[in-house]
GUPARO-509791 format. One record per atom (N, C-alpha, C): residue in three letters; atom name; x, y, z. Coordinates in nm, 2 decimals. Last residue first. Layout:
<atoms>
   seke   lomar        u        v        w
    ALA      CA        X        Y        Z
...
</atoms>
This chain:
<atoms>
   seke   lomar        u        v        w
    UNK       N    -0.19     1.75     0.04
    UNK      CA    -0.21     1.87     0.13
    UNK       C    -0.07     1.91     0.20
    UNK       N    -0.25     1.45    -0.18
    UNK      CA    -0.17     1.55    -0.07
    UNK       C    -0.20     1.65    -0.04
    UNK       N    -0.52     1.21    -0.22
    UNK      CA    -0.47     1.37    -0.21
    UNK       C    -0.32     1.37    -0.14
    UNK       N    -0.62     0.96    -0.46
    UNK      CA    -0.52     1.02    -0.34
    UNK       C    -0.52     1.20    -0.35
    UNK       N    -0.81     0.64    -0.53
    UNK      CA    -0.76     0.81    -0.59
    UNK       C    -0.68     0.87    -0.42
    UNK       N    -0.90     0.39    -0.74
    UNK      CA    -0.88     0.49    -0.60
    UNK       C    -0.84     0.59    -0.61
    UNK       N    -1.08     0.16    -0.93
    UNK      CA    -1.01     0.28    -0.92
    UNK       C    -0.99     0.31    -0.76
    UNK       N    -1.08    -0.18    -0.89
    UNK      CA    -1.16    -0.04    -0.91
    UNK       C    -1.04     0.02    -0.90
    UNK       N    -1.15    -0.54    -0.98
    UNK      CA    -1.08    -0.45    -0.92
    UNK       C    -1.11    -0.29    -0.99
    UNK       N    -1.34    -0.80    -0.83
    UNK      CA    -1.33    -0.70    -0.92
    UNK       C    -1.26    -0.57    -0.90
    UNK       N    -1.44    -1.06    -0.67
    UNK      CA    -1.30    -1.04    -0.74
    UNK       C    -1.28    -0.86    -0.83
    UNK       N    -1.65    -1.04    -0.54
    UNK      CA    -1.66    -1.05    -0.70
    UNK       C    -1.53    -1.05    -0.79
    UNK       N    -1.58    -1.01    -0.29
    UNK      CA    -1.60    -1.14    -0.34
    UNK       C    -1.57    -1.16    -0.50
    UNK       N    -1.28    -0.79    -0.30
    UNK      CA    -1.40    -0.84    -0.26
    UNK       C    -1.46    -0.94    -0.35
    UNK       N    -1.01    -0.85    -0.32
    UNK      CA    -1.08    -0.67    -0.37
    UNK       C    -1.21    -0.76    -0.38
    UNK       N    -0.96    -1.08    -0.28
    UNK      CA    -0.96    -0.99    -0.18
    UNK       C    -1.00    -0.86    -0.18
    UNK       N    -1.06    -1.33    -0.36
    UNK      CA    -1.09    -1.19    -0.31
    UNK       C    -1.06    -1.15    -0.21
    UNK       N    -0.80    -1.41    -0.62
    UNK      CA    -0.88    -1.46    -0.47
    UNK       C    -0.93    -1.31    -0.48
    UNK       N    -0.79    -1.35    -0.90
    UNK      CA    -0.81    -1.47    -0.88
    UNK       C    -0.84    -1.51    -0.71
    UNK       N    -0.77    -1.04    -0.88
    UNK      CA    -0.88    -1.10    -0.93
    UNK       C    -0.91    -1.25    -0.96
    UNK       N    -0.51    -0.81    -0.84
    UNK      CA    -0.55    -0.92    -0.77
    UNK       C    -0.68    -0.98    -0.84
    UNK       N    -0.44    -0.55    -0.89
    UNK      CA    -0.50    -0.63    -0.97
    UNK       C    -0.55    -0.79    -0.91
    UNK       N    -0.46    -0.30    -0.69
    UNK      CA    -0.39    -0.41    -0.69
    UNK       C    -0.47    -0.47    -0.79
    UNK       N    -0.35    -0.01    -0.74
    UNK      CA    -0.47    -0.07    -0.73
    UNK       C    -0.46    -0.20    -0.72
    UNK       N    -0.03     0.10    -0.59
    UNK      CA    -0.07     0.03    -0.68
    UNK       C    -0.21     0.01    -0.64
    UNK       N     0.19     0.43    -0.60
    UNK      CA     0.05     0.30    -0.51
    UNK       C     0.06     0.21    -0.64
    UNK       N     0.42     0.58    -0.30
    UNK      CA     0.40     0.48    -0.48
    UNK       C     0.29     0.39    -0.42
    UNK       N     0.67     0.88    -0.27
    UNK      CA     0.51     0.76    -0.23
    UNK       C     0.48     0.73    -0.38
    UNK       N     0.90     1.05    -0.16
    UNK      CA     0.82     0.95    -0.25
    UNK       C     0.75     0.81    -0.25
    UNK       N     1.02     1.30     0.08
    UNK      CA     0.92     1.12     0.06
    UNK       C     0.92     1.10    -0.08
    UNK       N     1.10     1.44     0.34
    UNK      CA     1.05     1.46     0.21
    UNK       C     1.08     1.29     0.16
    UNK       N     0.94     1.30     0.65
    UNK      CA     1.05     1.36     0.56
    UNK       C     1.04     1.40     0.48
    UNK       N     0.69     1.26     0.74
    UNK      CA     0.82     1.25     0.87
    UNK       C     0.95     1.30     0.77
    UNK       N     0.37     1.32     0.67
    UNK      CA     0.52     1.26     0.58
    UNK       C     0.60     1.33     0.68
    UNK       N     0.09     1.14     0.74
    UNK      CA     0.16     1.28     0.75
    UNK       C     0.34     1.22     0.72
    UNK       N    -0.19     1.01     0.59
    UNK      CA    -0.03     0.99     0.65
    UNK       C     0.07     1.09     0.66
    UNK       N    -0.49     0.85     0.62
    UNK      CA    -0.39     0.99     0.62
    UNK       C    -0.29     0.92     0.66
    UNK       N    -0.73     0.69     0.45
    UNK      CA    -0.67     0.67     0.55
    UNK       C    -0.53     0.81     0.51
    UNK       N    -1.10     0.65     0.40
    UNK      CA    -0.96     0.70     0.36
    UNK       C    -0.89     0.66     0.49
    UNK       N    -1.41     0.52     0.22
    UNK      CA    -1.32     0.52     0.31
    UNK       C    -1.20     0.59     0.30
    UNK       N    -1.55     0.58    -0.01
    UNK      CA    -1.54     0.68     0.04
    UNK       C    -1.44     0.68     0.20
    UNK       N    -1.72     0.23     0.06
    UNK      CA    -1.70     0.33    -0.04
    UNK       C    -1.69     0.49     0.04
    UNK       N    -1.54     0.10     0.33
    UNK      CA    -1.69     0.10     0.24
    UNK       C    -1.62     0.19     0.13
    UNK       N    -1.34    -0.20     0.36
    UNK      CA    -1.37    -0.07     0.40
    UNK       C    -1.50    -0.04     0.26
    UNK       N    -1.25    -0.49     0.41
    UNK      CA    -1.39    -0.44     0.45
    UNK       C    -1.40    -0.28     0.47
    UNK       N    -1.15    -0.71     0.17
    UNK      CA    -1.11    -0.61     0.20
    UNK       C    -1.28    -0.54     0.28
    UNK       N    -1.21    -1.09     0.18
    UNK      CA    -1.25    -0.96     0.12
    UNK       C    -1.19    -0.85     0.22
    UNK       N    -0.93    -1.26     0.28
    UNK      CA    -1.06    -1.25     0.36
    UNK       C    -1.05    -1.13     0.25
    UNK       N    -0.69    -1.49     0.34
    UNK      CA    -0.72    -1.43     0.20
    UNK       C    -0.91    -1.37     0.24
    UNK       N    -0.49    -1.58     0.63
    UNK      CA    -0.65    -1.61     0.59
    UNK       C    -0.69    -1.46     0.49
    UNK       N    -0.25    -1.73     0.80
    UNK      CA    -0.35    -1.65     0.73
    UNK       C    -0.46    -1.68     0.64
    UNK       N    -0.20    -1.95     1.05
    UNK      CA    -0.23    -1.94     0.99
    UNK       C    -0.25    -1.79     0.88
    UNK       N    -0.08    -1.93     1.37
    UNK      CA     0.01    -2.02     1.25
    UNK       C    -0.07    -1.98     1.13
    UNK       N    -0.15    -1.80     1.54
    UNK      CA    -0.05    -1.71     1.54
    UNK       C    -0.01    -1.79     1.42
    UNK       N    -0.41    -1.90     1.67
    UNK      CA    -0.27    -1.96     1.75
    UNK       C    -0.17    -1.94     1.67
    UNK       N    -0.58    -1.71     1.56
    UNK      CA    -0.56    -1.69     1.69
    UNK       C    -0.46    -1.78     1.76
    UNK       N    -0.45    -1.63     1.26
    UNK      CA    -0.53    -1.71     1.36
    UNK       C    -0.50    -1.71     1.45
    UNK       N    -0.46    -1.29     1.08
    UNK      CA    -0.36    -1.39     1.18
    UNK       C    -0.45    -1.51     1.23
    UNK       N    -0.64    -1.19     0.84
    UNK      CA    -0.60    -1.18     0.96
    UNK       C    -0.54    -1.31     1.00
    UNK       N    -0.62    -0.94     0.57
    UNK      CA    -0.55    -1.09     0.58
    UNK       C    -0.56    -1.13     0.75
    UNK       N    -0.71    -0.74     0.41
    UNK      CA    -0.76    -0.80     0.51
    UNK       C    -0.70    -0.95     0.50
    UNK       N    -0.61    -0.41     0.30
    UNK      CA    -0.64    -0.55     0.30
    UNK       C    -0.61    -0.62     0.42
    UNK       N    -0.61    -0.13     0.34
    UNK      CA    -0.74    -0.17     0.33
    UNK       C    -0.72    -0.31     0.28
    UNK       N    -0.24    -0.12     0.22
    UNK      CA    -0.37    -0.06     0.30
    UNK       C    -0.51    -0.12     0.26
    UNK       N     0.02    -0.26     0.25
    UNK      CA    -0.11    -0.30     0.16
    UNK       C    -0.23    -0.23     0.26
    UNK       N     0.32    -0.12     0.23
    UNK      CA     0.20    -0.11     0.32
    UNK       C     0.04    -0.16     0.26
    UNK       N     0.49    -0.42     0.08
    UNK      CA     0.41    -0.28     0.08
    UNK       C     0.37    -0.23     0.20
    UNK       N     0.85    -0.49     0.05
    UNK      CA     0.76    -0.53     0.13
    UNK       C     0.63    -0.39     0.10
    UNK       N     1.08    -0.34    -0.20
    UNK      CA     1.03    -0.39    -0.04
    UNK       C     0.89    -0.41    -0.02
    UNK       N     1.30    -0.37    -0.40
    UNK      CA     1.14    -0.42    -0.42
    UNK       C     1.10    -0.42    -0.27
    UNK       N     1.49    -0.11    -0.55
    UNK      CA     1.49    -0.24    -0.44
    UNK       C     1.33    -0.26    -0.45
    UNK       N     1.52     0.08    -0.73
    UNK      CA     1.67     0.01    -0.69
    UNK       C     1.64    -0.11    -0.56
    UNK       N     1.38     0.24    -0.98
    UNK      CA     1.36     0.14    -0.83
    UNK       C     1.51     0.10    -0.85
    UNK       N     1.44     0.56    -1.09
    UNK      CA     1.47     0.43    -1.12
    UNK       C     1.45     0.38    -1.01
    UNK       N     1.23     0.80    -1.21
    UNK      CA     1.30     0.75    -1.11
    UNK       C     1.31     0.61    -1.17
    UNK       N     1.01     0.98    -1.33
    UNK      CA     1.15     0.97    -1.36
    UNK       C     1.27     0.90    -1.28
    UNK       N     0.78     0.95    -1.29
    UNK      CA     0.84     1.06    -1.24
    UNK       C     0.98     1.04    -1.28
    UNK       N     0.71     0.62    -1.44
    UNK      CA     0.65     0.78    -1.48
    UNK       C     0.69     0.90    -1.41
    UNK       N     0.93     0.49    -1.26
    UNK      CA     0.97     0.54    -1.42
    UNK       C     0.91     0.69    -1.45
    UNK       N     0.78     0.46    -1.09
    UNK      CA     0.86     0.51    -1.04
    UNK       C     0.91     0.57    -1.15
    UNK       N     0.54     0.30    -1.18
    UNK      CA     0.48     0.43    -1.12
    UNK       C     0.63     0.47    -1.07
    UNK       N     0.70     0.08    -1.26
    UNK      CA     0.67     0.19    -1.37
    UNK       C     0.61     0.31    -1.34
    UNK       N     0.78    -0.04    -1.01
    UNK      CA     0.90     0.00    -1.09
    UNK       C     0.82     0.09    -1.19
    UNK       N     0.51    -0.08    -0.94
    UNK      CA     0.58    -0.02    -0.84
    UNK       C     0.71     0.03    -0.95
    UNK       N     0.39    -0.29    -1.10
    UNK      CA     0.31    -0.14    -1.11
    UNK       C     0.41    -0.05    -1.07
    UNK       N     0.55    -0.48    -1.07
    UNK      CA     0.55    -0.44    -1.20
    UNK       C     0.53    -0.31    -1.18
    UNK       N     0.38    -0.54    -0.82
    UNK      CA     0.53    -0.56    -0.82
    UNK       C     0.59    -0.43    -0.98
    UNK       N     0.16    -0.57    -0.88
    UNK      CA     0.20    -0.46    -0.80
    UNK       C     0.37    -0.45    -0.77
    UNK       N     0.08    -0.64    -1.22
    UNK      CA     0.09    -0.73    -1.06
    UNK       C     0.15    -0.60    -1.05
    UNK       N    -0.15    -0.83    -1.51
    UNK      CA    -0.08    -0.72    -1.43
    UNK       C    -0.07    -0.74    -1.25
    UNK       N     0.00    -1.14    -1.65
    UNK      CA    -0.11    -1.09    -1.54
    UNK       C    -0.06    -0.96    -1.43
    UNK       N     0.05    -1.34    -1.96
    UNK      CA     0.11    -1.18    -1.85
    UNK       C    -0.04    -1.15    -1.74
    UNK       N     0.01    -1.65    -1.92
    UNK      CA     0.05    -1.55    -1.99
    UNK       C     0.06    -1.45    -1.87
    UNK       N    -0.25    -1.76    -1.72
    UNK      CA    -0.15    -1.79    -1.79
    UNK       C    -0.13    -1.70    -1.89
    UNK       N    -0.28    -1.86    -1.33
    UNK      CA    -0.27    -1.75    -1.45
    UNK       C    -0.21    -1.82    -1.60
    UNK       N    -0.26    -1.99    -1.13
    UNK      CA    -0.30    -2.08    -1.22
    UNK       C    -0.30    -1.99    -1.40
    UNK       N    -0.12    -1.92    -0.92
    UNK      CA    -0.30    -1.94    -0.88
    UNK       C    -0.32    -2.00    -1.03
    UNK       N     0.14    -1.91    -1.02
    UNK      CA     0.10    -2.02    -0.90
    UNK       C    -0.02    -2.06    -0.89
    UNK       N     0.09    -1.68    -1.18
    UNK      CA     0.14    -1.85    -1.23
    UNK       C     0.12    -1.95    -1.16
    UNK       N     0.15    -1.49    -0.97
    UNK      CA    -0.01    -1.52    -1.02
    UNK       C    -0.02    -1.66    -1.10
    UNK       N     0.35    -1.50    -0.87
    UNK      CA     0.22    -1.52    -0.76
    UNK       C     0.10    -1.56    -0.90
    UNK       N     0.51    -1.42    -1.08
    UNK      CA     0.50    -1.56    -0.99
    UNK       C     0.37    -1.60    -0.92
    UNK       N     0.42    -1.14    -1.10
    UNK      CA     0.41    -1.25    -1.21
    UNK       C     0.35    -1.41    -1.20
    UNK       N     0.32    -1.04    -0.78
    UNK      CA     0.38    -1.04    -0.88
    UNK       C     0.39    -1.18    -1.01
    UNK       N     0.23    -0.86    -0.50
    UNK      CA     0.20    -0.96    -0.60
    UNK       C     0.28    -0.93    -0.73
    UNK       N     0.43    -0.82    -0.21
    UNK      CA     0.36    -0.73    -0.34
    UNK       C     0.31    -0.84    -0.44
    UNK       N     0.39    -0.97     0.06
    UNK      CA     0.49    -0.92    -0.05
    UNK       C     0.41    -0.91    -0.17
    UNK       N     0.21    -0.91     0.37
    UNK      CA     0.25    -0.96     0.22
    UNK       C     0.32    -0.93     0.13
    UNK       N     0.24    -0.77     0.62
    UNK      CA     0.30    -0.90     0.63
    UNK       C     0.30    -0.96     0.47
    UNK       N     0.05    -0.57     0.66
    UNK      CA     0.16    -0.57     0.66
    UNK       C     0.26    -0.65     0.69
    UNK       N    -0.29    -0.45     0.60
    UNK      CA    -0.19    -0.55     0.62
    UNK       C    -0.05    -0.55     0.59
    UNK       N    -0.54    -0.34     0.76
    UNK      CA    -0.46    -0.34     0.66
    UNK       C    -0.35    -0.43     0.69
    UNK       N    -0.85    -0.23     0.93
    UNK      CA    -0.79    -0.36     0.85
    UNK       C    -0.72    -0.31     0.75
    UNK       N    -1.02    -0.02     0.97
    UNK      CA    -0.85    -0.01     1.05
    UNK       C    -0.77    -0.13     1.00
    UNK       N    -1.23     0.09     0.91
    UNK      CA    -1.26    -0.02     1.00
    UNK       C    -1.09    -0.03     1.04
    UNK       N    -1.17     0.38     0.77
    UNK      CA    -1.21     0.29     0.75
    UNK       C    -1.23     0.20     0.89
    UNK       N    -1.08     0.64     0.84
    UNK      CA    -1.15     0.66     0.87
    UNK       C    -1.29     0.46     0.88
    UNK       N    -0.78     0.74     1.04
    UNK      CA    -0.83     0.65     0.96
    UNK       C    -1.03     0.61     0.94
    UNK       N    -0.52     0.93     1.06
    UNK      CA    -0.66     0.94     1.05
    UNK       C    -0.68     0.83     0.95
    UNK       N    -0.25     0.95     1.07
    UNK      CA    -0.27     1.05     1.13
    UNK       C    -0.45     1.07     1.16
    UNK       N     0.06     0.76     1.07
    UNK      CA    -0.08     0.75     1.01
    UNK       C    -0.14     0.83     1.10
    UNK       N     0.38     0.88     0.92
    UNK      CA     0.26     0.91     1.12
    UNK       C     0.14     0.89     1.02
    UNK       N     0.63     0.83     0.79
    UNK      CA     0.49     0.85     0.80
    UNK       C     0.45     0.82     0.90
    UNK       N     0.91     0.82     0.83
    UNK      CA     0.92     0.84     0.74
    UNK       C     0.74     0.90     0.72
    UNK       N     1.10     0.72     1.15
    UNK      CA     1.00     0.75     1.08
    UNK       C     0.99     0.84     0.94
    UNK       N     1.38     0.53     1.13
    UNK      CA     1.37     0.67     1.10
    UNK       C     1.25     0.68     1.00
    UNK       N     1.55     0.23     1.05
    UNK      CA     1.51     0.28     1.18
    UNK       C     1.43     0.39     1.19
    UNK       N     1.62     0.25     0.82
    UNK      CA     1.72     0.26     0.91
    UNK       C     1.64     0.30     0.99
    UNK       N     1.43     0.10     0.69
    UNK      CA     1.53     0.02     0.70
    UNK       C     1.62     0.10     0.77
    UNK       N     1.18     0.33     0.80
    UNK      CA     1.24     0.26     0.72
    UNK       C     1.36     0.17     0.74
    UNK       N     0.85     0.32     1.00
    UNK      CA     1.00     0.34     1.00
    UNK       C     1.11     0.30     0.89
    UNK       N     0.57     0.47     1.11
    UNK      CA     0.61     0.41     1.04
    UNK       C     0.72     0.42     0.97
    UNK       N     0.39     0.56     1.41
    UNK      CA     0.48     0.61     1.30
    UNK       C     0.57     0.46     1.20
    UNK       N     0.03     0.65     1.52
    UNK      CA     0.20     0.55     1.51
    UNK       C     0.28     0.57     1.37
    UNK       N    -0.21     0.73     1.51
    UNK      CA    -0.07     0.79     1.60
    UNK       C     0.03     0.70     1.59
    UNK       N    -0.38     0.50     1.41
    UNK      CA    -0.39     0.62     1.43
    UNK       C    -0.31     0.66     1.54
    UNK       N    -0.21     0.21     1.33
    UNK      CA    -0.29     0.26     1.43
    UNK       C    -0.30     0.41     1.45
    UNK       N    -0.09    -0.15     1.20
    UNK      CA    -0.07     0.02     1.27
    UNK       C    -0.20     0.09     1.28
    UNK       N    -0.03    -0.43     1.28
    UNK      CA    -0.16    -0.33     1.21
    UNK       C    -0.16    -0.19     1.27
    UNK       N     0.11    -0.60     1.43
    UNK      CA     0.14    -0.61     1.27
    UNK       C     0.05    -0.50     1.20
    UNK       N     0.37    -0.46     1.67
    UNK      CA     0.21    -0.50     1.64
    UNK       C     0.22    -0.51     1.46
    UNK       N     0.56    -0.31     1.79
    UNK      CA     0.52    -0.47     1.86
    UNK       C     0.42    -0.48     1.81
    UNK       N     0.72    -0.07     1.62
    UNK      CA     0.52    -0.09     1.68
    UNK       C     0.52    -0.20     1.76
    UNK       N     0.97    -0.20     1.52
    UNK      CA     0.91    -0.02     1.59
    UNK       C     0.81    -0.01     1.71
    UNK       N     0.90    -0.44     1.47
    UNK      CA     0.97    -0.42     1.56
    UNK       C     0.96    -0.28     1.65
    UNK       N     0.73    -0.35     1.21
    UNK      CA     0.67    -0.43     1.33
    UNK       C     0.78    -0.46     1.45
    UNK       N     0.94    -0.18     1.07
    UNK      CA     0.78    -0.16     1.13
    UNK       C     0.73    -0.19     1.24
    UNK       N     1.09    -0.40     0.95
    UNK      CA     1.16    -0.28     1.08
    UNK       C     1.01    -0.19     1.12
    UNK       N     0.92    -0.47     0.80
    UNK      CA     0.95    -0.57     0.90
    UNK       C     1.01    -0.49     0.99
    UNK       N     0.83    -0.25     0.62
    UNK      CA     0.76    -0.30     0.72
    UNK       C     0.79    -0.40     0.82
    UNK       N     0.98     0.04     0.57
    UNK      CA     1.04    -0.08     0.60
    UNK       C     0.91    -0.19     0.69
    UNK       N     1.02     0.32     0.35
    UNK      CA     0.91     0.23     0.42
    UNK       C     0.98     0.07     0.43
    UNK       N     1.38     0.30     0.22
    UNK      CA     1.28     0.27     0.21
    UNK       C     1.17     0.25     0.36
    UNK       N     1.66     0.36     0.11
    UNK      CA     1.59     0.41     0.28
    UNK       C     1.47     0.41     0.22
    UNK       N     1.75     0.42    -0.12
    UNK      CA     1.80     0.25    -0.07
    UNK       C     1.76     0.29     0.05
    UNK       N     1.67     0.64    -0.25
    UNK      CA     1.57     0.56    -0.27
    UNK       C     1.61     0.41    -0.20
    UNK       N     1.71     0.95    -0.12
    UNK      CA     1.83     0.79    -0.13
    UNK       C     1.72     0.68    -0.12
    UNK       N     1.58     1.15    -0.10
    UNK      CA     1.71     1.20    -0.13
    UNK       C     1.79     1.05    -0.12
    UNK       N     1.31     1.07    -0.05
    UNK      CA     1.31     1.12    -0.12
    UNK       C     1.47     1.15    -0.16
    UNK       N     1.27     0.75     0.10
    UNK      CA     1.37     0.90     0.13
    UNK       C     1.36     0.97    -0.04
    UNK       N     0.99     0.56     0.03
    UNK      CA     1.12     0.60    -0.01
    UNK       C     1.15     0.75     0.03
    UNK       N     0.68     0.44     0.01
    UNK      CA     0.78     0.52     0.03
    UNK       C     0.86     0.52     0.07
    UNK       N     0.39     0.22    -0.12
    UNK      CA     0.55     0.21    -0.05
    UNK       C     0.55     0.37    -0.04
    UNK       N     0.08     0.04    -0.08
    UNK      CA     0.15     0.16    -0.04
    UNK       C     0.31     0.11    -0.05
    UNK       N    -0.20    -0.09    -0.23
    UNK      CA    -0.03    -0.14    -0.23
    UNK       C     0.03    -0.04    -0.17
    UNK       N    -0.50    -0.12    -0.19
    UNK      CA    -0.41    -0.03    -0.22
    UNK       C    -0.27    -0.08    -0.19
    UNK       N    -0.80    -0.28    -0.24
    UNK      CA    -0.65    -0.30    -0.19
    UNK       C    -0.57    -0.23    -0.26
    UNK       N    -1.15    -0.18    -0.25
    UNK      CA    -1.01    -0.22    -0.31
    UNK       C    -0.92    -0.19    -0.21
    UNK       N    -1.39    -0.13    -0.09
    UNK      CA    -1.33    -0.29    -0.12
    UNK       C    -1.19    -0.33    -0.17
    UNK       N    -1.49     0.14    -0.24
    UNK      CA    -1.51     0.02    -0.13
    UNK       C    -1.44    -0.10    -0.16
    UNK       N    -1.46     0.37    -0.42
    UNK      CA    -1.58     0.25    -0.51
    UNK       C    -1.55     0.15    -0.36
    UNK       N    -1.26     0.50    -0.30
    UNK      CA    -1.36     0.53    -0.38
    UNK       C    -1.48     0.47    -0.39
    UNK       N    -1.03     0.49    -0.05
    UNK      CA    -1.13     0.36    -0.12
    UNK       C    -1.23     0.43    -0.21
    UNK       N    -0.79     0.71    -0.06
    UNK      CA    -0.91     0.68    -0.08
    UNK       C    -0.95     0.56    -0.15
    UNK       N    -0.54     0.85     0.11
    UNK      CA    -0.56     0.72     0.03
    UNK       C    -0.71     0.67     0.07
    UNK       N    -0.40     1.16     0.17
    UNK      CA    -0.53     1.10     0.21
    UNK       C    -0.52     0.99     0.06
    UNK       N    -0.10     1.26     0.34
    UNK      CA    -0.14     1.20     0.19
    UNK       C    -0.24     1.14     0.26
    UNK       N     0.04     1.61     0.42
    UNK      CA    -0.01     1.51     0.44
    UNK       C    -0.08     1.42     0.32
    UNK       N     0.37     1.76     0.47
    UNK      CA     0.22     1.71     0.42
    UNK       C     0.14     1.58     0.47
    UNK       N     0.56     1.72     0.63
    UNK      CA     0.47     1.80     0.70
    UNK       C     0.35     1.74     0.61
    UNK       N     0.82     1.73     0.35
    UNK      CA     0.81     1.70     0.51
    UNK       C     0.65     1.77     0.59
    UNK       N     0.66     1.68     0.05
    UNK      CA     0.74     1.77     0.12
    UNK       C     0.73     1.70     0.25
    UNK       N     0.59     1.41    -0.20
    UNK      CA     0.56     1.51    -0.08
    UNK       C     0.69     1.52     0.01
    UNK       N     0.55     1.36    -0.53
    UNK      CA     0.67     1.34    -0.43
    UNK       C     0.60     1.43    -0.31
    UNK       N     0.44     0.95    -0.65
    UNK      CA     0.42     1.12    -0.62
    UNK       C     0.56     1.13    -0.54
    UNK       N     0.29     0.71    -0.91
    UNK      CA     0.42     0.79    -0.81
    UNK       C     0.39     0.93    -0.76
    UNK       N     0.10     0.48    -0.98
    UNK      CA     0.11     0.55    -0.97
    UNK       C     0.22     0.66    -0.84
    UNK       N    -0.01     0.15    -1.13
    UNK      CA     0.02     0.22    -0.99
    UNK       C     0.08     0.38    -1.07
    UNK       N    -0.32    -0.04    -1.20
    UNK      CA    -0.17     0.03    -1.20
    UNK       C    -0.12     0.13    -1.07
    UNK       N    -0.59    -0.15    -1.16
    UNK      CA    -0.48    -0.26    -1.21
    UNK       C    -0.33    -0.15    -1.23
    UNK       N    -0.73     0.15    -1.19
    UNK      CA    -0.75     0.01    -1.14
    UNK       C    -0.61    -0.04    -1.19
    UNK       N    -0.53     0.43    -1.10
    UNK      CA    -0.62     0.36    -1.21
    UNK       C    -0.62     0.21    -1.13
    UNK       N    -0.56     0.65    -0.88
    UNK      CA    -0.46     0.52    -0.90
    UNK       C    -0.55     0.46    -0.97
    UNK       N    -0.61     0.99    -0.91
    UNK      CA    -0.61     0.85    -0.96
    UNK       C    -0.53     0.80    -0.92
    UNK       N    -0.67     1.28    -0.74
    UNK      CA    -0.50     1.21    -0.83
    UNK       C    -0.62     1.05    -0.82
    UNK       N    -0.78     1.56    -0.66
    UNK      CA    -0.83     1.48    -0.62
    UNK       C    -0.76     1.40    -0.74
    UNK       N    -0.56     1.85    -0.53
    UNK      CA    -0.63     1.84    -0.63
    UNK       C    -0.67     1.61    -0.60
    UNK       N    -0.76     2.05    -0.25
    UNK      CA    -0.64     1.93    -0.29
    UNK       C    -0.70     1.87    -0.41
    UNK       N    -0.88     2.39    -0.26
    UNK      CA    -0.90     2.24    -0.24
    UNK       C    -0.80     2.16    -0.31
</atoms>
């Protein structure tokens, strides 16, 4: 059995998977927003690209069988099984310091930006670029005349997951997102643990 890996609430956490594996991202406790990136495991400047994503796909919410591409074009992950409602998002830039000074924060407010460079440290790696996440299980949807978004609670339950079969050898990076001034880790604002497999 896969051993069952934490992403502690409010941090993030690094792995490396082989070509073929697969990585299951668990909602645990329901409701939390997971921050996803990945990187060419052999040139961390070939990153998960979500704007070269949505050119790949013609859609902003990937989809059981679609492959997800990095800045050179060149699947990197095949989402392979989703078990949640399928709301994730891929249009927001990582939260960070700024974002949260804006909502009104004051002093240091842990952010997924931060989490991303130190869940790279704890394997020993240096970030060399900040890209865009795959923010899995958040719910931001489009208005219907394509001008608005909309900060909506995350709607997967407890025990949701989502698979991604790795298109190369990889390094994957989460963050729990700390988010707690809108909900989006649900009304109560409260942010939880998650946890991941590879296989």
């Amino acid at each position: 059995m896969s051993e069952l890996k934490l992403i502690p609430a409010r941090r993030g956490v690094a792995d490396f998977m082989k070509k073929g594996q697969t990585l299951r991202v668990i909602n645990t406790l329901g409701l939390q927003v997971v921050d996803f990136w990945a990187f060419n495991a052999e040139d961390l400047t070939e990153p998960l690209s979500m704007e070269h994503t949505h050119v790949s796909l013609g859609k902003i919410i990937p989809q059981v069988g679609d492959s997800l591409v990095t800045n050179q074009r060149r699947p990197i992950v095949t989402l392979t099984a989703d078990t949640s409602p399928g709301i994730h998002d891929t249009l927001m830039a990582a939260c960070d310091i700024y974002r949260y000074q804006l909502l009104g924060a004051v002093g240091y407010h842990d952010n997924c930006t931060d989490n991303l460079g130190q869940a790279l440290e704890g394997i020993g790696l240096k970030r060399v670029s900040q890209p865009a996440p795959f923010n899995i299980f958040m719910n931001v949807p489009v208005s219907a005349n394509g001008s608005t978004l909309t900060y909506f609670p995350a709607v997967a339950a407890p025990g949701d997951y989502l698979e991604l079969r790795a298109e190369m050898d990889c390094v994957v990076a989460f963050s729990a997102c700390p988010q707690d001034m809108i909900p989006i880790n649900g009304e109560a604002c409260i942010v939880q643990d998650a946890h991941y497999t590879i296989t």
